[in-house]
C-alpha positions in Angstrom: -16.8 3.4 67.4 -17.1 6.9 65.6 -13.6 8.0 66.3 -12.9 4.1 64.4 -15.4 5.5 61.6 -14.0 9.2 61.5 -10.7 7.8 61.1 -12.1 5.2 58.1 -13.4 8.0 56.5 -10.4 10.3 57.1 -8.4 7.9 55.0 -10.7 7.3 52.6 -10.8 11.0 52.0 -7.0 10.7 51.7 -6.6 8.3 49.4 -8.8 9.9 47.3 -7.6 13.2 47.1 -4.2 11.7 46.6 -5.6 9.4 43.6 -7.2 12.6 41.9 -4.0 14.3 42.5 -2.2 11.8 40.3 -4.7 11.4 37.9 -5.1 14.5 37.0 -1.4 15.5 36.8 -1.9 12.2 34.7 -4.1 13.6 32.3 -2.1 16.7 31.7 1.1 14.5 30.9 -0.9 12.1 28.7 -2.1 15.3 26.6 1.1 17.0 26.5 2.7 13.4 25.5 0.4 12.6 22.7 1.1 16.0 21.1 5.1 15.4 21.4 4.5 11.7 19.9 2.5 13.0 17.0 5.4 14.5 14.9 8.8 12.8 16.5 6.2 8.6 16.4 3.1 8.8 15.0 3.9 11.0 11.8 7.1 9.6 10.6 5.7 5.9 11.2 2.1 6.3 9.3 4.3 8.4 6.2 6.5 5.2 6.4 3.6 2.2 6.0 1.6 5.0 3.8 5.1 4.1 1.2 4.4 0.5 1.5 8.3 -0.4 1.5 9.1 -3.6 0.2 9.8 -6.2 3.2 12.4 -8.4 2.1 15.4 -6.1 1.5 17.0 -5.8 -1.9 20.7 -5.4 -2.8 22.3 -1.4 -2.6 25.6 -0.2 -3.8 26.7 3.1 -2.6 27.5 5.9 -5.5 28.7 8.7 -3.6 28.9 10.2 -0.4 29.5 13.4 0.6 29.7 15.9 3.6 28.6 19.6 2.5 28.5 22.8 4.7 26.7 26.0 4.2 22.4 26.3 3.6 23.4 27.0 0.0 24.8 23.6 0.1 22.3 21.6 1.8 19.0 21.2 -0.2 18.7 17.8 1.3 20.1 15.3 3.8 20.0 11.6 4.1 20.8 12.3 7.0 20.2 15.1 9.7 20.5 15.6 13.6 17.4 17.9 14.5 15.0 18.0 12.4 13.5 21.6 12.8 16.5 23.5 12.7 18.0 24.6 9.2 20.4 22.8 7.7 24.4 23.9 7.5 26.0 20.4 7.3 24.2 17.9 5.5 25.3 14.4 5.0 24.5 13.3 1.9 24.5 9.6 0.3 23.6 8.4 -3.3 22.7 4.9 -4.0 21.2 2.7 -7.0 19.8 -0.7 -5.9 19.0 -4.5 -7.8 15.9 -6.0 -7.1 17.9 -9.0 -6.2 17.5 -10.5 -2.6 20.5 -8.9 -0.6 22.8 -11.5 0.3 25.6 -10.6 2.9 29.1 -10.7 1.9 28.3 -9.7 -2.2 30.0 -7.4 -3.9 29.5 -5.1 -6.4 30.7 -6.9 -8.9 28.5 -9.7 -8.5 25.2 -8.2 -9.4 24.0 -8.5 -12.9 21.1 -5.8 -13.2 20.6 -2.5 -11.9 17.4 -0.4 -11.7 17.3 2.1 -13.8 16.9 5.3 -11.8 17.6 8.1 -14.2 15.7 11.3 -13.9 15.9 14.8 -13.4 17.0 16.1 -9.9 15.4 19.1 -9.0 17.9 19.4 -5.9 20.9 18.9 -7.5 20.0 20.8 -10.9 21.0 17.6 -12.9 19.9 14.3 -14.2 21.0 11.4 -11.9 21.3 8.1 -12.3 20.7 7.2 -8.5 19.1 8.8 -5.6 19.6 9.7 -2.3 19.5 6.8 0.4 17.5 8.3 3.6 18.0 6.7 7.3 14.5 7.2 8.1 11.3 8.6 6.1 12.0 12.1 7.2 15.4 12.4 6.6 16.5 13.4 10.1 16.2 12.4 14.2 18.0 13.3 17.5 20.5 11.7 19.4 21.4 8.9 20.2 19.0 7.1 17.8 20.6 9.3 14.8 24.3 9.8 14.6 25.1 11.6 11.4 28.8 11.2 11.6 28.8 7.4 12.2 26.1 6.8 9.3 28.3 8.6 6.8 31.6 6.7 7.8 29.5 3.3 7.8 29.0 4.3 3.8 31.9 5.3 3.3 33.7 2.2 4.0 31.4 0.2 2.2 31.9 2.1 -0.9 35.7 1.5 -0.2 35.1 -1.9 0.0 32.5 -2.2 -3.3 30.4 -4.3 -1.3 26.3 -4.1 -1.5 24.2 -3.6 1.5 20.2 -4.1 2.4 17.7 -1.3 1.9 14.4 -1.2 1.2 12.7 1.1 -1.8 8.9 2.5 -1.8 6.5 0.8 -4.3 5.0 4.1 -4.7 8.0 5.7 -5.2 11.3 4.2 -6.2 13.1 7.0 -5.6 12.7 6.8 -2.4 14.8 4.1 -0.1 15.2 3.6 3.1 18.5 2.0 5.3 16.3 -0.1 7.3 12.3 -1.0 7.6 9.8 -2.9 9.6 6.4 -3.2 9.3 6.1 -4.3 12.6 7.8 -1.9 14.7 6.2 0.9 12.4 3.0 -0.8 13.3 3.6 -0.8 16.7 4.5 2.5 17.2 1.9 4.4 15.6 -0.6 1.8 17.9 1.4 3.1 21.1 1.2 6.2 20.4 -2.5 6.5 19.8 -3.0 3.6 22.6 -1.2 4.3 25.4 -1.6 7.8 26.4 -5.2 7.9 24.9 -6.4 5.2 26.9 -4.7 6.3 30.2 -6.3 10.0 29.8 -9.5 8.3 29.3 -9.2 5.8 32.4 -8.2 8.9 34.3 -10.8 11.0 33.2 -13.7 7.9 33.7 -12.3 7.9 37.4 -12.4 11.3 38.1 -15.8 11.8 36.4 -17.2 9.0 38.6 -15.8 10.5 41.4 -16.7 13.9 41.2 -19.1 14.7 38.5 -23.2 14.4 40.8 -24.8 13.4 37.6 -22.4 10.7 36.6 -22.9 9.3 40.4 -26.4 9.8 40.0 -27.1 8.0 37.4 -24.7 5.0 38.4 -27.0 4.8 41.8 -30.3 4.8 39.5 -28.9 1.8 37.6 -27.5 0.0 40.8 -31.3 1.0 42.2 -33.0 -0.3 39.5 -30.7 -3.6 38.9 -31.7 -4.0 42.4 -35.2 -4.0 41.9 -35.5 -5.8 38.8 -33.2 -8.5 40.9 -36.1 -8.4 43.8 -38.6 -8.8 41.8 -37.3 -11.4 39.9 -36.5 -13.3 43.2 -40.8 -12.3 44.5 -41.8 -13.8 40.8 -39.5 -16.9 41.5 -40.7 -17.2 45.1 -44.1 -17.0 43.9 -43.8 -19.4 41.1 -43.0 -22.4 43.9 -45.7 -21.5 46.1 -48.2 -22.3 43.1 -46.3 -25.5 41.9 -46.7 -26.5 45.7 -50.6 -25.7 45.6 -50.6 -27.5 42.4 -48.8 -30.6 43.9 -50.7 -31.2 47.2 -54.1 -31.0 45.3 -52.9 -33.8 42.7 -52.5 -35.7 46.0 -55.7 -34.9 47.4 
């Protein structure tokens, strides 16, 4: 019987020096993830619902596009690979958009009104009639999410074509558009983000704490002690309760 026990308890022991292993190594990951999600998720996804983009995509024609090399050169990017590193080729396209519902297959030709977008363009030293069309808030993202090359040749080809395609423009800002949006998906990722390796460090951390912190057991043996009790007595006062409606009873008979 106590070799059956010592061996119970030996694999207890196991198990939970294994389980503390992986939770903690859990923790450490869940901290080390949050701080990589908070500028390449969290960031770019809050900046992009803080714009409140329009939902319903509007109708975009393509002014220019170009492909520039040197820093001199590159003041900004609607599109970038990396987005720490400085800039030596930058892809650069201009757009002006219609608050008209896109529609696919229109052209060009077939829109009627065009926002006016004319200001002064610090970056390019010049007043513009358009601005710049941006594949994501910040500008820039890694592979294979972001392909630079492919992004400008999509553009291209539609400006060949002078056919319209769907973006989406800041109320706050007009000057600022976007290739795609989703309030959803931005939604959801800045709730991942916070939500999952938040509440797997604190799970972890609960478990651990229970396990090894004297106090924390302490005072989770004091409650179970006194839930006890108050169960006991409640149980004594219930007990005693029927033994005086039986007294009661027997002398309404008598």
């Amino acid at each position: 019987m106590e070799s059956e026990t010592d061996d119970t308890r030996s694999k207890l022991e196991n198990f939970k020096y294994y389980t503390s292993l992986i939770l903690g190594t859990l923790c450490i990951v869940c901290i080390f993830a949050f701080l990589f999600l908070v500028p390449f998720v969290l960031d770019p996804a809050i900046s992009t619902l803080m714009h409140e983009f329009v939902d319903t995509p509007v109708t975009c024609k393509v002014s220019s596009v170009q492909v520039r090399y040197g820093k001199s050169h590159c003041k900004w990017s609607s599109c970038r690979e990396g987005c720490t590193a400085d800039m030596y080729v930058c892809y650069q396209v201009r757009v002006a958009y219609s608050l008209e519902t896109w529609v696919k297959g229109m052209r060009e030709s077939n829109v009627n009104e065009w926002v006016d977008l004319m200001r002064y363009d610090e970056n390019e030293n010049a007043t513009m009639q358009d601005t710049p069309l941006l594949v994501n808030i910040k500008g820039c993202g890694y592979p294979p999410d972001i392909d630079c090359a492919a992004f400008a040749n999509k553009y291209q080809n539609i400006s060949d074509q002078a056919m319209t395609f769907p973006c989406h423009y800041s109320k706050l800002n007009p000057w600022i558009v976007l290739e795609t949006y989703s309030f959803g998906e931005s939604m959801a990722n800045v709730v991942a983000s916070i939500a999952i390796p938040n509440g797997l460090f604190v799970i972890s951390l609960i478990v651990l704490l229970y396990w090894y912190c004297p106090y924390c057991q302490a005072r989770c043996r004091k409650y179970e002690e006194q839930t006890d009790q108050e169960e006991k007595e409640f149980e004594i006062d219930d007990e005693e309760d029927d033994d005086a409606d039986e007294v009661h009873s027997q002398r309404a008979v008598y």
